[in-house]
N, C-alpha and C positions, 0 to 999 in steps of 0.2 A: 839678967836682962837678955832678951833677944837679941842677937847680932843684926845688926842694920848697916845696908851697904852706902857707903859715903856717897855713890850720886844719887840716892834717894833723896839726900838732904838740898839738892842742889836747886834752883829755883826755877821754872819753865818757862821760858817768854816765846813768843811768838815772833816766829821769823820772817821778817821783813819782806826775804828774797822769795819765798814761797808764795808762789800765784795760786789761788784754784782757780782752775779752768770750770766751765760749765756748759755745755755743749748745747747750742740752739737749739731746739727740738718743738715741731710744731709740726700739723698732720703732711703740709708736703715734703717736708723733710722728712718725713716717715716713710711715705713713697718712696723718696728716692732710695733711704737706706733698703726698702724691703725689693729696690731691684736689685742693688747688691747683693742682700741674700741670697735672689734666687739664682745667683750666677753657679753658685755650687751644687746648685739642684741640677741646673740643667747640664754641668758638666758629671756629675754625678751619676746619673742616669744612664751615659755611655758606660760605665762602668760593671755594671751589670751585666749579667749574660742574657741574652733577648731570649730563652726562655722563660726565664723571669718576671719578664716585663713585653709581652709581644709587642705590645701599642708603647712601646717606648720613644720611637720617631716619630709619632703624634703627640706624646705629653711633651716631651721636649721641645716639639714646635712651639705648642699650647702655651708654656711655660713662656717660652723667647716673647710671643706676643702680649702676655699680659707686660711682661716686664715693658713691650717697648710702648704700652699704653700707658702707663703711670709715668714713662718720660715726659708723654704731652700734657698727663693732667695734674703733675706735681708744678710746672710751671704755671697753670692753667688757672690750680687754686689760687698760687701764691699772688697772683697778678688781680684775682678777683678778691680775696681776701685781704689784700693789703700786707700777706705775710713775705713778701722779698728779702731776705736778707744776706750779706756778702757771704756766708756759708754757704748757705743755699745754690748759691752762685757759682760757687765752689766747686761742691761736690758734685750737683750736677751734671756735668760733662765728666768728671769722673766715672760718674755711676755710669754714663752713655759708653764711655772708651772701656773700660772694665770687661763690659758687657757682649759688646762687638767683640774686642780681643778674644775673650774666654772662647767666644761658640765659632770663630774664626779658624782655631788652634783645634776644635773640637772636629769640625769640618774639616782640617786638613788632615787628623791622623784617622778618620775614617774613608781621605782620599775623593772629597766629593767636591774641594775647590784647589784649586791651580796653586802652588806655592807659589809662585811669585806674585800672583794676587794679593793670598794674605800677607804676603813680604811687602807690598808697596802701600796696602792698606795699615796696617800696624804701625811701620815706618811712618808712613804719614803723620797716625797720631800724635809720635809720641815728638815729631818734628815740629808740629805746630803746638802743640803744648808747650815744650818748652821755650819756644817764638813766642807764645802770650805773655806765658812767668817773665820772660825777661822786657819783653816790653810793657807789659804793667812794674815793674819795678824803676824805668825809666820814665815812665809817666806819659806812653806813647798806647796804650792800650787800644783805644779807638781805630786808630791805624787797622789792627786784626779784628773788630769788630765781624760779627757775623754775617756772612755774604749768601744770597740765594744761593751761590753755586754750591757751598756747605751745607745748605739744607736740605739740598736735592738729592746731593751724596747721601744722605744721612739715610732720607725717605728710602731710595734704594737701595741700602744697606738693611737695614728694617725690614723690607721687603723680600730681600734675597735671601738670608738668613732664613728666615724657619719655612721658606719653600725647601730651600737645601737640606736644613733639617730633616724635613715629613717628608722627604724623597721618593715619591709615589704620585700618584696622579690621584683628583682630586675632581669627582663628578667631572670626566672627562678634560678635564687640564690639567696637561702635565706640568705638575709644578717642576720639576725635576730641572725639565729644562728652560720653563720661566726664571729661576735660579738662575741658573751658571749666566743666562744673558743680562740680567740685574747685576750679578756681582759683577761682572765684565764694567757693565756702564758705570756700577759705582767706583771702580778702578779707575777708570778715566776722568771719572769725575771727580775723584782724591787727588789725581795728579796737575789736574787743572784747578781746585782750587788752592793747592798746595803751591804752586804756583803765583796765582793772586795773591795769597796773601804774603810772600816773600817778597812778591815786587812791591806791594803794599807797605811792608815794612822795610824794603831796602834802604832808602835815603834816611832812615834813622841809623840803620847800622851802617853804614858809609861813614855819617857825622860824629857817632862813637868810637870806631877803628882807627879814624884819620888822626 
């Protein structure tokens, strides 16, 4: 008789503790993953040696604005299609900060924005990110609710970015320097709403440290 190993005998039950997960997925959650993706396209790109690729400062612009088009219209669907969901919601701003950072970092080691710009922009994010995480876990969330002044930042941020990119002039406008005074305003405008919303969320974290 064949030899049979003694946990083959043994009996298989299904484990309790074991969750499947299943990941929401529906077309504007698609968008937003497939900004994600192009984050490594567009940091990609620099990579390359510009004989290569001459028009490489234009696809990479090209790239940065499709991606910051499916920011407005993966919300756009989900609000017309009924498809919202707290994933969605999620990743989202994920995908927006991801996105900023990457071509941020990409702009500064080709020297065409200020480090300390991208130091106070960055900083910014990753300050009020975790400002929401924790006030949504105290159930204070509304408090950092989105304010015009974040969406201004945002707008110029979006904007400055793949001028800075395409770093050329562009039927007579130079974007070059349209850039650098975007990202300037959007700097100011990180620190000022970075600001609102700490004073906005301060008397919660006063009543939790006390």
């Amino acid at each position: 008789m064949a030899y049979r190993p003694s946990w083959l005998n043994a009996s298989i039950r299904p484990c309790d503790d074991v969750v499947l997960f299943i990941m929401p997925i529906n077309f504007p959650i698609f968008l937003t993953w497939l900004r994600i993706a192009m984050i490594p396209l567009v940091v990609g790109l620099f990579y390359l040696p510009h004989d290569w690729l001459p028009a490489r400062d234009a696809v990479a612009a090209g790239a940065f604005i499709v991606a910051a088009l499916t920011d407005w219209l993966d919300g756009w669907l989900a609000r017309r299609w009924n498809q919202t969901s707290s994933f969605g919601a999620f990743l989202d701003p994920v995908a927006d900060k991801l996105m900023v950072c990457a071509a941020l970092l990409v702009l500064l080691g080709l020297n065409r924005v200020d480090l300390f710009i991208a130091l106070v922009i960055i900083g910014r994010e990753i300050t009020i990110s975790a400002l929401r995480e924790w006030m949504a876990k105290i159930g204070a969330s509304g408090s950092v609710a989105v304010h015009w002044l974040g969406k201004f930042k945002t707008v110029a941020q979006m904007v400055a970015i793949p001028c800075l990119l395409y770093w050329r002039p562009l039927y007579g406008v130079p974007l070059q320097a349209v850039g650098q005074v975007l990202i300037i305003i959007a700097a100011i405008l990180t620190v000022w709403s970075m600001c609102y919303y700490l004073r906005r969320a301060w008397p919660d974290i006063r009543d939790r440290v006390a």
